[in-house]
C-alpha positions in Angstrom: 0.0 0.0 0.0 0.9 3.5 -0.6 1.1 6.2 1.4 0.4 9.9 0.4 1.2 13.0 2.3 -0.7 16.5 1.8 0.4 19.7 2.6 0.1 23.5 2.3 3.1 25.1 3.1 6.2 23.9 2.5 7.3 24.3 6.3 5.8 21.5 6.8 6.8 19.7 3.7 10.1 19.4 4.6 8.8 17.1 7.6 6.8 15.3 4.6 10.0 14.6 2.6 11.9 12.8 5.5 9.3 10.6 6.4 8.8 7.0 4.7 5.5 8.2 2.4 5.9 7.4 -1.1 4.2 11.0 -2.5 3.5 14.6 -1.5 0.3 16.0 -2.4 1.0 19.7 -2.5 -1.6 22.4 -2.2 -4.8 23.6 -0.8 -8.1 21.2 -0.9 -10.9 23.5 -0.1 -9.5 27.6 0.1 -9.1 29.3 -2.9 -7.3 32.3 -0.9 -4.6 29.9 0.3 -3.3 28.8 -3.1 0.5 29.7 -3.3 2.4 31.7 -5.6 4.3 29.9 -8.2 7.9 30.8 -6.8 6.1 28.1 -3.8 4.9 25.8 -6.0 8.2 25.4 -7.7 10.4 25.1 -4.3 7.4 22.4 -3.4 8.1 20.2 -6.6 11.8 20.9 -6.5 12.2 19.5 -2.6 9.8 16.9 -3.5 11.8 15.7 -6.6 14.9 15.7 -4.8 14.0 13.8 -1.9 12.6 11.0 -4.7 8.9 11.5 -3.9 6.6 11.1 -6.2 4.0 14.7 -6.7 0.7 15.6 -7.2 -0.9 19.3 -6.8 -4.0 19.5 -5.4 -6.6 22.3 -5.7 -9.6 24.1 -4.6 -13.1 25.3 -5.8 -11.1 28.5 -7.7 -12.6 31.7 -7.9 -12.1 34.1 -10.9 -9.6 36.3 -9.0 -7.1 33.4 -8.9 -7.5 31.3 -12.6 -4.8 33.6 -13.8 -2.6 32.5 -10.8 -3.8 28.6 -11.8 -2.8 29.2 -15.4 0.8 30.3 -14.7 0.8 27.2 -12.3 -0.7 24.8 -14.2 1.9 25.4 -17.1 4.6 25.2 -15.1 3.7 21.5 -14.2 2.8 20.6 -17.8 6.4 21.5 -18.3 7.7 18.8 -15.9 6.1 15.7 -17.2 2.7 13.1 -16.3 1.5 15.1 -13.3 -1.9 14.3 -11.1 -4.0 17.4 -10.3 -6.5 17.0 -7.5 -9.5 19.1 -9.1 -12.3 20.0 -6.6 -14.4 22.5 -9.7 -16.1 21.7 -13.3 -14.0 25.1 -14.2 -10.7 23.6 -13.2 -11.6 20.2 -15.3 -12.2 22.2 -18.0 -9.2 23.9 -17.8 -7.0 21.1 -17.3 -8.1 19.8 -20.7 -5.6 22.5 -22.0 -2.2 20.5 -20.8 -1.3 17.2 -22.0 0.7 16.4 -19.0 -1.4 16.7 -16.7 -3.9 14.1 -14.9 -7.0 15.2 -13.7 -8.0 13.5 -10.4 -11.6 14.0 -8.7 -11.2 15.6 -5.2 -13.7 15.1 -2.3 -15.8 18.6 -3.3 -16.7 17.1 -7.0 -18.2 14.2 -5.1 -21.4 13.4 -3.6 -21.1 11.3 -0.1 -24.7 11.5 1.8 -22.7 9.3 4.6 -20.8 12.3 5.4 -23.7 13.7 7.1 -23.3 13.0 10.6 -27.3 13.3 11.5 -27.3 9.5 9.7 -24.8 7.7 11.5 -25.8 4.0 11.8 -24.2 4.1 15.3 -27.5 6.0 16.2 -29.6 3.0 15.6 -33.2 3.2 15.9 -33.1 7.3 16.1 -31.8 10.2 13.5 -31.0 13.3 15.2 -31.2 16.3 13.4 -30.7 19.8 13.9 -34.5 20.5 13.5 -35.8 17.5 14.6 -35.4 14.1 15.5 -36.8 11.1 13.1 -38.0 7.8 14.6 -36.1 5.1 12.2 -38.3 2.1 11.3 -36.8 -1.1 10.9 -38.0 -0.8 6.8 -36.0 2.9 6.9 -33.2 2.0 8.5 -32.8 -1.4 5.4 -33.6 0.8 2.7 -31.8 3.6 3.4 -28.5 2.3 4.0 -27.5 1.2 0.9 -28.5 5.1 -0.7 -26.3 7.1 2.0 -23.7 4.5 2.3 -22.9 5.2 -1.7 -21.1 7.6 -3.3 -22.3 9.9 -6.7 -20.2 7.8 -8.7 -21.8 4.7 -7.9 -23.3 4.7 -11.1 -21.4 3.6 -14.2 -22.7 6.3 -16.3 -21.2 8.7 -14.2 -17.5 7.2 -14.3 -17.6 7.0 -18.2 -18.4 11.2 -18.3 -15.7 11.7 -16.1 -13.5 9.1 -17.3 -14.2 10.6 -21.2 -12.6 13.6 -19.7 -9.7 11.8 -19.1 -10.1 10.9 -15.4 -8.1 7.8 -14.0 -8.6 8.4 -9.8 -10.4 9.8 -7.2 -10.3 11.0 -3.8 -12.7 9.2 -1.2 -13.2 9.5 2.4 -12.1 7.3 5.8 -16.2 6.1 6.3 -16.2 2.4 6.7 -20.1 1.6 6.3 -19.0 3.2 2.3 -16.3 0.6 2.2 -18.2 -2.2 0.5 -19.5 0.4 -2.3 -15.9 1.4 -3.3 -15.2 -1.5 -4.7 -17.7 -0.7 -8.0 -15.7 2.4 -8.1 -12.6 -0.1 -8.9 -14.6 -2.3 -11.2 -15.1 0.0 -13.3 -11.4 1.4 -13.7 -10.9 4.3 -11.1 -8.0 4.2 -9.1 -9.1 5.1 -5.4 -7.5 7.4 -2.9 -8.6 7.5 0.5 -8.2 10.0 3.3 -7.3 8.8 6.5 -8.9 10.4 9.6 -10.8 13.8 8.3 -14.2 13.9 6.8 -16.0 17.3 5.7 -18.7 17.5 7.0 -19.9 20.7 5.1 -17.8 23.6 3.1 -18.2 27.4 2.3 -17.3 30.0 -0.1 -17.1 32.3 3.2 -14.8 31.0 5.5 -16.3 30.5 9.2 -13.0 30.7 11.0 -12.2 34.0 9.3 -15.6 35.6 10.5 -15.4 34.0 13.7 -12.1 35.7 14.2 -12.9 39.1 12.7 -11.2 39.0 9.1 -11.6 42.2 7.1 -11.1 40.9 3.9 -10.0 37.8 1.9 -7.0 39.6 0.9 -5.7 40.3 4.1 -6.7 37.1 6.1 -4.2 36.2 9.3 -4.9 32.2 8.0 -4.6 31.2 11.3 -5.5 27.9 10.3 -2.3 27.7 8.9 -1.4 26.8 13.0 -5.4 26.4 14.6 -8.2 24.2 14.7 -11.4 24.8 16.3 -13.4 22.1 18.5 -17.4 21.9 18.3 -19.4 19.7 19.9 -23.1 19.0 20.2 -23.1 17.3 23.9 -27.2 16.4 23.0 -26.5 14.7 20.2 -23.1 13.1 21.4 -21.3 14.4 18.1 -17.8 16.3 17.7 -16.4 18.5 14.6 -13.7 20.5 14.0 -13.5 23.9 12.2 -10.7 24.7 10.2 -10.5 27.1 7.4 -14.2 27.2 5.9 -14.9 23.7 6.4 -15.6 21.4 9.2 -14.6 18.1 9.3 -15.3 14.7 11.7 -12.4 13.0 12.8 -12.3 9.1 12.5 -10.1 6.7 13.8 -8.7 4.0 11.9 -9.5 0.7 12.9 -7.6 -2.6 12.1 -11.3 -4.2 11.0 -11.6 -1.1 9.0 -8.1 -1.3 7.2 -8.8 -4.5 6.2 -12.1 -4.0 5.3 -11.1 -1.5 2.6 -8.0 -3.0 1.3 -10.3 -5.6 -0.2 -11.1 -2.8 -2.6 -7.6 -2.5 -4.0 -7.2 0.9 -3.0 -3.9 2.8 -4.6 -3.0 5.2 -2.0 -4.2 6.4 1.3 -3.5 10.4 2.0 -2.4 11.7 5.2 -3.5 15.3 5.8 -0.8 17.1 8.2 -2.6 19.9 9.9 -3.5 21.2 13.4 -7.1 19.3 13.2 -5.1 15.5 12.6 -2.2 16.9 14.9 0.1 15.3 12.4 3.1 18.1 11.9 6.0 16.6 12.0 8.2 13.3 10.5 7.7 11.3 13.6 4.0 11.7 13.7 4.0 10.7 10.3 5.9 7.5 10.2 4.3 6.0 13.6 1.1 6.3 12.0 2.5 4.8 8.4 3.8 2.3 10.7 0.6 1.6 13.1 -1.2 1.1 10.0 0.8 -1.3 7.7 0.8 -3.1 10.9 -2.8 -3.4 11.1 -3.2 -4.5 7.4 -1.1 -7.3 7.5 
């Protein structure tokens, strides 16, 4: 199994490089105003190269104010050979079209996961609780409903032919083990599957909640913080935790050794590592106990 690492700033990537991971994933995954100039994105792929890591860039949802900052980018990697790009828009597919080079991978915003929600957690049992108001589950609910919010969007073979006819080989899926069993039509059906260890969004915005929160002016002039902070929330009542960082908020899940083994029936290429202040992964020895811990658990 593979092991990917993703990062923002390339602090932090030079932990990455030492570590035992076989790729750096280099970028931001859902803020458009932290995408870095290309003078970063070249020291990213050059530290990257040297330390014999394989690279991928990942991106956001991009705004108009930063495709001309995505061209220059873009070009640059077309320039250094077969490249993935993690693409979280329609716009940015589109774009990618435009360079040879260059892969186009479906991140976790261009996909549909109704297990994300955590008002439909099986763990619940025989009651939903939602924000609003809570739903009695009836035995007949509970069988016919899991199978619908335990697949994905592209659980549907149509689906992965449009994408795939757009030159799509992979895509990024999340750590939720009831969706296990449904990855493996994803497979089937010639995706190449990259899963994220620990942190699932829960839900995303185009106005970041920690930069409110903490009085931002502007966009332009944002402190990122989360750069260094995560937020904890918890709903006590309903026994649920989540943590803000950046505009999205994300559930953190363990990995368990049923659960590793449980989806490398699926023949999953890669699981990603995000190092931020949410997984508390930020440095080299983090990184390779937990690389460790889990080819343990697999075998």
């Amino acid at each position: 199994m593979r092991f990917s690492v993703q990062v923002e700033e390339t602090g932090i990537l030079k932990e990455a490089i030492t570590s035992s991971c076989d790729k750096i994933r280099f970028g931001t995954e859902f803020c458009d105003v932290k995408i870095q100039p290309l003078s970063v994105l070249e020291e990213a792929y050059a530290l990257a190269e040297e330390a014999g890591k394989d690279f991928a860039y990942v991106t956001p949802r991009v705004s108009e104010s930063n495709i001309a900052k995505m061209y220059e980018q873009l070009e640059f990697l077309n320039e250094k050979g077969r490249i993935d790009v993690v693409l979280n828009d329609f716009g940015m597919l589109n774009v990618l079209r435009r360079y040879p080079n260059l892969t186009p991978h479906l991140g976790r915003q261009m996909i549909h996961v109704p297990a994300r929600c955590p008002w439909l957690e099986p763990g619940l049992k025989e009651v939903v609780f939602h924000p609003l108001r809570i739903i009695t589950r009836t035995k007949r609910l509970m069988s016919s409903s899991e199978d619908i919010y335990s697949q994905t969007s592209l659980n549907n073979s149509s689906t992965i032919r449009f994408f795939q006819g757009l030159g799509v080989q992979g895509v990024d899926l999340d750590w939720i083990p009831r969706c296990f069993p449904y990855y493996d039509f994803l497979t089937k059906n010639g995706l190449s599957l990259s899963v994220h260890l620990h942190l699932v969004p829960v839900t995303i915005t185009r106005k970041c909640h920690t930069a409110r929160f903490l009085g931002e002016k502007s966009p332009q002039s944002c402190s990122q913080l989360c750069k260094t902070k995560a937020f904890l929330l918890k709903r006590e009542e309903f026994r649920l935790e989540f943590f803000l960082h950046g505009n999205a908020v994300f559930s953190l899940i363990e990995p368990s050794e049923k659960d590793i083994r449980s989806l490398l029936e699926n023949d999953v290429s890669e699981l990603v590592i995000t190092m931020n202040p949410v997984t508390r992964i930020l440095g080299r020895q983090e990184l390779d106990t937990l690389i460790h811990q889990v080819e343990t658990m697999a075998t």
